[in-house]
C-alpha positions in Angstrom: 6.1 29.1 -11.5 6.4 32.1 -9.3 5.7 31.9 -5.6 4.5 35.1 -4.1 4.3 35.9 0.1 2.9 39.0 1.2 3.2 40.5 4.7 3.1 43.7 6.5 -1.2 43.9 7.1 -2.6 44.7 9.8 -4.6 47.0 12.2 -4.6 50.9 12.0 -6.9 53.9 12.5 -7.9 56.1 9.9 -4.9 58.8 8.7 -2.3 56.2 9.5 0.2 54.5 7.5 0.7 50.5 6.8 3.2 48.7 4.2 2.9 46.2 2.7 5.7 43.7 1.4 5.1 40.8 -1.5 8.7 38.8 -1.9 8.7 36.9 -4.9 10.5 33.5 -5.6 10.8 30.6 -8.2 11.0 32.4 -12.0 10.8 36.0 -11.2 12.7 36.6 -15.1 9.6 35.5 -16.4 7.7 38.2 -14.7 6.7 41.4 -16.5 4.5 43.3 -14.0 3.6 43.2 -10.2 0.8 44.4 -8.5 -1.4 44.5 -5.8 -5.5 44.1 -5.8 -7.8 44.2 -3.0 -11.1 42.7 -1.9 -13.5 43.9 0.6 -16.1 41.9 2.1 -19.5 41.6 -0.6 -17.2 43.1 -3.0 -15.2 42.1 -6.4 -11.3 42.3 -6.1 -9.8 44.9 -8.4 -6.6 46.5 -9.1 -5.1 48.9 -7.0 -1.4 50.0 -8.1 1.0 47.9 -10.2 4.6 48.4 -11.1 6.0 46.9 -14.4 9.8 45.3 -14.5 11.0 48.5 -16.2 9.5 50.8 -13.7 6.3 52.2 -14.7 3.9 52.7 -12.6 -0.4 52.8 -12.3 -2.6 53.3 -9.4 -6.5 53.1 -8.7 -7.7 56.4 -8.9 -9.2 56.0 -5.5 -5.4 55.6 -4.2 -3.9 57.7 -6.1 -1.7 60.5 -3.9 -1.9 58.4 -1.2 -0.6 55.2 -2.3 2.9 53.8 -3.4 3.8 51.0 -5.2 7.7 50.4 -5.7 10.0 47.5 -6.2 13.5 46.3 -5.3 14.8 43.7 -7.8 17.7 43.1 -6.1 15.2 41.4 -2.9 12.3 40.0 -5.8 10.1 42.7 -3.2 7.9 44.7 -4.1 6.1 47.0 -1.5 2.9 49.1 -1.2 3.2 51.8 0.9 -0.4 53.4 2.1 -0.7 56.8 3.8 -3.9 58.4 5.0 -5.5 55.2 4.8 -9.6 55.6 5.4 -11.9 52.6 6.4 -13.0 52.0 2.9 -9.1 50.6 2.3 -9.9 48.2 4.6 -9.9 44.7 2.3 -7.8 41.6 1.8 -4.7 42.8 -0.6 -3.3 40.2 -3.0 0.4 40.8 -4.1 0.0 39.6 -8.1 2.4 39.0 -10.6 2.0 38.5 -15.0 4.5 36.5 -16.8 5.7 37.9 -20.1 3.5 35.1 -21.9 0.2 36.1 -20.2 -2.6 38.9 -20.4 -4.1 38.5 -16.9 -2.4 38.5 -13.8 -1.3 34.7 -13.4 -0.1 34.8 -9.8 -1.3 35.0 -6.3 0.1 35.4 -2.9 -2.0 34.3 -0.5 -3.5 38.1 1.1 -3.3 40.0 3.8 -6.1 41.7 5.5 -6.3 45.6 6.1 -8.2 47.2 8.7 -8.3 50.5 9.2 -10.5 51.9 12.2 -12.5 55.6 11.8 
């Protein structure tokens, strides 16, 4: 089992700057990619950026240039950090994580909500 927490949401206005953290526990060598999704109110959650355990990176191309996902092993932490955020980032974000046996993302922190004020 991995445990995931996520923190760092909050409120901000539009052009500002927010990260995020996700610290992992329990059996983070089983892990083979993190990530983060979001969900906005009425809407479905989807993917936004994730960062595999060698590195690689992928975003959302609605984040893309504006978004980073990166990762410190050495804390189990991996981060999201959002620039020019508009109002239509404003969601729940989900830190995720896949174990090395599974296709879908099998782990969930908890969220933490984004607002972000025009």
């Amino acid at each position: 089992q991995v445990q995931l927490v996520e923190s760092g949401g909050g409120l901000v206005q539009a052009g500002g700057s927010l990260r995020l953290s996700c610290a992992a526990s329990g059996s983070i060598d089983s892990v083979a990619a993190m990530g983060w999704y979001r969900q906005a109110p009425g809407k479905q959650r989807y993917l936004v950026a994730t960062v595999t355990s060698d590195g690689r990176t992928n975003y959302a191309d609605s984040v893309k240039g504006r978004f980073t996902i990166s990762r410190d092993n050495a804390k189990n932490t991996v981060y999201l950090l959002m620039n020019s955020l508009e109002p239509e980032d404003t969601a729940v974000y989900y830190c995720a994580a896949r174990a090395r046996w599974a296709g879908v993302y099998n782990y969930w922190g908890q969220g933490t909500q984004v607002t972000v004020s025009s």
